[in-house]
FILOVEX-794354 format. One record per residue (C-alpha): residue in three letters; x, y, z. Coordinates in steps of 0.1 Angstrom, whole numbers, plus 5000, padded with zeros to 4 digits. Example, Ala and Ser with C-alpha at 12.3 -4.5 7.8 and 13.67 -1.06 7.14 Angstrom:
2
Ala512349555078;Ser513749895071;
END
This chain:
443
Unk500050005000;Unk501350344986;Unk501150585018;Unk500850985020;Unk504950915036;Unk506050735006;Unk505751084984;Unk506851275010;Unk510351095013;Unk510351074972;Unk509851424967;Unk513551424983;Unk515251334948;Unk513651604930;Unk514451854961;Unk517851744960;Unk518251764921;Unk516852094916;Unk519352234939;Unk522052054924;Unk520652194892;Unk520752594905;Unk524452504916;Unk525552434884;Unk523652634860;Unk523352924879;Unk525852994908;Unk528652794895;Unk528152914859;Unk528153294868;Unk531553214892;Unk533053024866;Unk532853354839;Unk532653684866;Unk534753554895;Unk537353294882;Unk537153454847;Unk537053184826;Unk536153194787;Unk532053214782;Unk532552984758;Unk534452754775;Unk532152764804;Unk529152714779;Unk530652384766;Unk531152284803;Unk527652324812;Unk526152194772;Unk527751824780;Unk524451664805;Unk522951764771;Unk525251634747;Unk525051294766;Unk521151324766;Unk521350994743;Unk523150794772;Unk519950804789;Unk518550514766;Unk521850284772;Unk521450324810;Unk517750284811;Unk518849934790;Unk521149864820;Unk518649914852;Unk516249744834;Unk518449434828;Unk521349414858;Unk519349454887;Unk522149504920;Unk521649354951;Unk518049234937;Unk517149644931;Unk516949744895;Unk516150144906;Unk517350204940;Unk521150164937;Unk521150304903;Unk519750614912;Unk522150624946;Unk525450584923;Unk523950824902;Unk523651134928;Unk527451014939;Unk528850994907;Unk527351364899;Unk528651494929;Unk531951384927;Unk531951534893;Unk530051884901;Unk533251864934;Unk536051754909;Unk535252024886;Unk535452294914;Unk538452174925;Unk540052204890;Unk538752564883;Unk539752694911;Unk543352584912;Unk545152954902;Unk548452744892;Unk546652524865;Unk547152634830;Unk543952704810;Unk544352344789;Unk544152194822;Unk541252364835;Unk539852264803;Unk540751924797;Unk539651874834;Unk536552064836;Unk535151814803;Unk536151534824;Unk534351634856;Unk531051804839;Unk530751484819;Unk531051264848;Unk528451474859;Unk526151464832;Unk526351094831;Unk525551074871;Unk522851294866;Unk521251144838;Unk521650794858;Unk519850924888;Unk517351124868;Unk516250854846;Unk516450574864;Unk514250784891;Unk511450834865;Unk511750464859;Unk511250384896;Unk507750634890;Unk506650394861;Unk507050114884;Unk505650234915;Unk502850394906;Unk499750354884;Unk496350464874;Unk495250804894;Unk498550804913;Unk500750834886;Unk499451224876;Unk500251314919;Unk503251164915;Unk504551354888;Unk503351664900;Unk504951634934;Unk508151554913;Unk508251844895;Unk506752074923;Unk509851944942;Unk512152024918;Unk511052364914;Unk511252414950;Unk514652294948;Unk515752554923;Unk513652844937;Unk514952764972;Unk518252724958;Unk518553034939;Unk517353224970;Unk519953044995;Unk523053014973;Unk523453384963;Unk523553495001;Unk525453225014;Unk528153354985;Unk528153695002;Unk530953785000;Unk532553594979;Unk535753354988;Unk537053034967;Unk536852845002;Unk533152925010;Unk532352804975;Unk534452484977;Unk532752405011;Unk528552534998;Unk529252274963;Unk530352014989;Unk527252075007;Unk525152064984;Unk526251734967;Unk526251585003;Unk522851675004;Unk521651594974;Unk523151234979;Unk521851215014;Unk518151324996;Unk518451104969;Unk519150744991;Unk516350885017;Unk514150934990;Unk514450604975;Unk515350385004;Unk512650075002;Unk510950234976;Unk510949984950;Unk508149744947;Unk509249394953;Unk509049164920;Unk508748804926;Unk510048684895;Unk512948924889;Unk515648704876;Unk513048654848;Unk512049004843;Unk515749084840;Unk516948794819;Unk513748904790;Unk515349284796;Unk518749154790;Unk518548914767;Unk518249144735;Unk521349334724;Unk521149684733;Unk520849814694;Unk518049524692;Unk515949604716;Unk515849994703;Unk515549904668;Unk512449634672;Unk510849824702;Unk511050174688;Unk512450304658;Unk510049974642;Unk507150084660;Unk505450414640;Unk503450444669;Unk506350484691;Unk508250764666;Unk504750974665;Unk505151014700;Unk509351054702;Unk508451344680;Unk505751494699;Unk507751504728;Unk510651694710;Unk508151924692;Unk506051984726;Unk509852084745;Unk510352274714;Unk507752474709;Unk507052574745;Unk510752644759;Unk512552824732;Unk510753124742;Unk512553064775;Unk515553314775;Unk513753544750;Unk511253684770;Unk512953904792;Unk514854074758;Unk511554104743;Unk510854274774;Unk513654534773;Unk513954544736;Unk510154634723;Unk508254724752;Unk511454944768;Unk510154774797;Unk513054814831;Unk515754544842;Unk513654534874;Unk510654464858;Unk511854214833;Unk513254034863;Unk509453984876;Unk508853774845;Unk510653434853;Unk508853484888;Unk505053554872;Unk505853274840;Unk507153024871;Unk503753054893;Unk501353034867;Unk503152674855;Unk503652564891;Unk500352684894;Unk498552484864;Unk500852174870;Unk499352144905;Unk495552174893;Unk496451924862;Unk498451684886;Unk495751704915;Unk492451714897;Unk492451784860;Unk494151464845;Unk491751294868;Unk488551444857;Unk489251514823;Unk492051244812;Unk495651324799;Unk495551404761;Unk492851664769;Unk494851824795;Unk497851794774;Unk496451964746;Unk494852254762;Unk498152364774;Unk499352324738;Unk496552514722;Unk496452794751;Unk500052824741;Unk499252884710;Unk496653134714;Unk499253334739;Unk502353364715;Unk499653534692;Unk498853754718;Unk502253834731;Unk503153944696;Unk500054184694;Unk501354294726;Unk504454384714;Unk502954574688;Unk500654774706;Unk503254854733;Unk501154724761;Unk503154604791;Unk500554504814;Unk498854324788;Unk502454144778;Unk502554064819;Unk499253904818;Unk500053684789;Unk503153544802;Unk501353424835;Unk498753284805;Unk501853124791;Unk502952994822;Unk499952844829;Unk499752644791;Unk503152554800;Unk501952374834;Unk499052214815;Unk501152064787;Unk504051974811;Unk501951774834;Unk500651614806;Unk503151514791;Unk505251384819;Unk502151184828;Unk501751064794;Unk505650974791;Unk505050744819;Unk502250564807;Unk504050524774;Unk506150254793;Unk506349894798;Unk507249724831;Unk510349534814;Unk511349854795;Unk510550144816;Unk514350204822;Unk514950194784;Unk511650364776;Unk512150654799;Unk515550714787;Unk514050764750;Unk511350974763;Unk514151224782;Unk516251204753;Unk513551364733;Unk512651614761;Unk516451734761;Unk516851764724;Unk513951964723;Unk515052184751;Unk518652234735;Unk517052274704;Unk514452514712;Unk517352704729;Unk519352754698;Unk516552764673;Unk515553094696;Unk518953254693;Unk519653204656;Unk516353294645;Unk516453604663;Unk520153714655;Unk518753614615;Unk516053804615;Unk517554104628;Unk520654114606;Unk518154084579;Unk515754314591;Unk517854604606;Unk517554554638;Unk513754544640;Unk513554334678;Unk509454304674;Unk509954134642;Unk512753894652;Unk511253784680;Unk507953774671;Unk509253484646;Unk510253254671;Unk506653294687;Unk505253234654;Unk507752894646;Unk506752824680;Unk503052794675;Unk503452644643;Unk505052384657;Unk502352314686;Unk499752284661;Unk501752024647;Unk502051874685;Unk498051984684;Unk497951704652;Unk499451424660;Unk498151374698;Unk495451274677;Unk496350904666;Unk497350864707;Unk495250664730;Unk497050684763;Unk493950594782;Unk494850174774;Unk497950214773;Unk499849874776;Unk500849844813;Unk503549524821;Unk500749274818;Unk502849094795;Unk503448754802;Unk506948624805;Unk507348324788;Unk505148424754;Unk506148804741;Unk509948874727;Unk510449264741;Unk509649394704;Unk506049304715;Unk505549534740;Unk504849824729;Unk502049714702;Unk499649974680;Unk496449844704;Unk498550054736;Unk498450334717;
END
């Protein structure tokens, strides 16, 4: 029996990996370029490697599905994970801080370190969401994914509020002893939150030999790149991430740039855009996907989405700043719908033999579409205004017009979906090869 204690102690991962998340991206990143004075760029490619690695998620899903440890094919996984990425996130402030070490070094060392972290990171992370697939099922699994991600924000508003002061004033050794802390804690959090947390399964040695008995190339091949079904949804994933985030360091520019609006008030957006989605990912996790079912849910947040990039281009043309504010609460709020969606969706679009595997597709497509909403952003915008002489409304109204373009394309092909039956693990043992899993009737 799944108790109100057995979320509380998960939502410890997510705690813990949101502020390992601030660390890196935000106080470590701005130390790196402003205090230590390292090369943006260099510092860029440290922080672009989790990403660059996103396709390593599939490979270790393969593994926890198939090499259980100690008769745990989530728990210890996710444990080494958090180490792993703490000794790299430690490892890498050791090496940037060491004055004597030539800029090669710091360099050569910092890949080494940020790529240990990106692959402990994407362990723990995965695997974690793999361990949600397992656990949890039917109404749970939409409460489960929104105390995940309430967590995790949590973790990185909490973090970005603690971090900074505990900085002040600055000093190599206070930072060397906060990172340790932090990566203490978020291993600490991590083996609370997962300690006993993995349902028991009677005929494991069995589960594990059918995950493991495939070749690695195999199993993706027959299970998904075979499966139209399962590229429909690979590609709604990376055009849902897409379309919704590469607005996500434009705003603030659009901001300042067209609507003259103040660095003080462009500040305020993050904050408003961040309540309305932790907002609408509460309502969807707690009530909505129960009431109304997760495709519909899903695709209001897309089509809301759509409706508000419109608007925050009319905005921009009128000049309208308190309409622009209201939109991007709007926007945070389609971005809450279409994340818990999603995430809820992701997990249903699993198998209990492949969930390890099947999440680590899922995330790869998440991350691609981040990255690649990222760039898309900044080369559309630095395009448009080289072409158009510097006309800001114009530049980055195009990336809110590619953007909605793209969620109505999202909008289309939730269409052939049927999440409601999808297949859960049901499969018996001795009858399906792993191809069979995923088959058109789950979807």
């Amino acid at each position: 029996m799944i108790t109100a204690l057995h979320y509380v102690r998960l939502a410890g991962f997510p705690l813990g990996l949101g502020l390992a998340s601030v660390l890196v991206s935000g106080t470590l990143n701005r130390v790196m370029i402003v205090e230590l004075g390292l090369p943006a760029a260099l510092v860029g490619l440290f922080l672009a490697i989790p990403v660059l690695i996103a396709p390593a998620r599939v490979w270790l899903g393969y593994v926890s599905d198939g090499y259980p440890i100690r008769g745990k094919r989530r728990e210890p996984y996710i444990v080494l994970g958090t180490l792993v990425a703490g000794l790299g996130v430690s490892g890498a402030t050791l090496i940037v801080l060491n004055e004597a070490a030539a800029l090669p070094v710091v360099a050569g060392g910092g890949l080494l370190a940020f790529m240990a972290f990106g692959l402990g990171h994407t362990l723990a992370s995965n695997t974690f969401e793999a361990l949600l697939a397992d656990k949890f099922s039917g109404a749970q699994r939409p409460r489960a994914v929104t105390l995940y991600k309430v967590a995790m924000f949590a973790g990185i508003l909490g973090g970005a509020l603690v971090l900074g002061r505990l900085l002040e004033p600055f000093d190599t050794g206070r930072l060397l002893a906060i990172v340790l802390g932090v990566m203490v804690a978020y291993a600490a959090l991590a083996a609370l939150a997962v300690s006993r947390q993995e349902p028991e399964i009677p005929d494991l040695e069995e589960t594990a030999r059918r995950a493991s008995g495939e070749p690695f190339l195999a199993v993706v091949r027959s299970l998904v790149w075979a499966n139209p079904h399962a590229r429909r949804f690979f590609v709604l994933v990376v055009l849902s991430v897409l379309g919704t985030l590469a607005q996500d360091v434009l705003l603030e520019p659009y901001g300042a740039l067209v609507l003259e609006m103040s660095v003080a008030q462009t500040t305020r957006l993050t904050a408003i855009w961040g309540t309305g989605t932790l907002l609408a990912i509460v309502i969807a996790g707690t009530r909505l996907i129960a009431r109304f079912g997760i495709l519909p849910v899903l695709r209001a947040g897309l089509l809301l989405n759509v409706l508000v990039f419109a608007g925050i281009i009319s905005a921009g043309a009128l000049g309208s700043v308190s309409v622009f504010r209201a939109l991007v609460f709007l926007l945070g709020i389609g971005t809450g719908l279409s994340m818990a969606g999603l995430l809820t969706a992701v997990i249903e679009f699993t198998t209990f033999v492949r969930a390890g595997l099947l999440m680590g597709v899922w995330g790869m497509a998440a991350e691609l579409g981040q990255a690649g909403g990222g760039l898309m952003g900044g080369v559309v915008v630095d395009v448009m205004r080289r072409i158009s002489g510097g006309d800001a409304l114009l530049a980055y109204g195009t990336v809110f017009a590619i953007e909605s373009a793209l969620l109505v394309i999202a909008l289309a092909l939730t269409g052939g979906l049927r999440v409601d039956v999808a297949a859960r693990g049901t499969l018996k043992a001795s009858a399906r090869r792993a191809a069979e899993e995923l088959t058109p009737a789950a979807w």
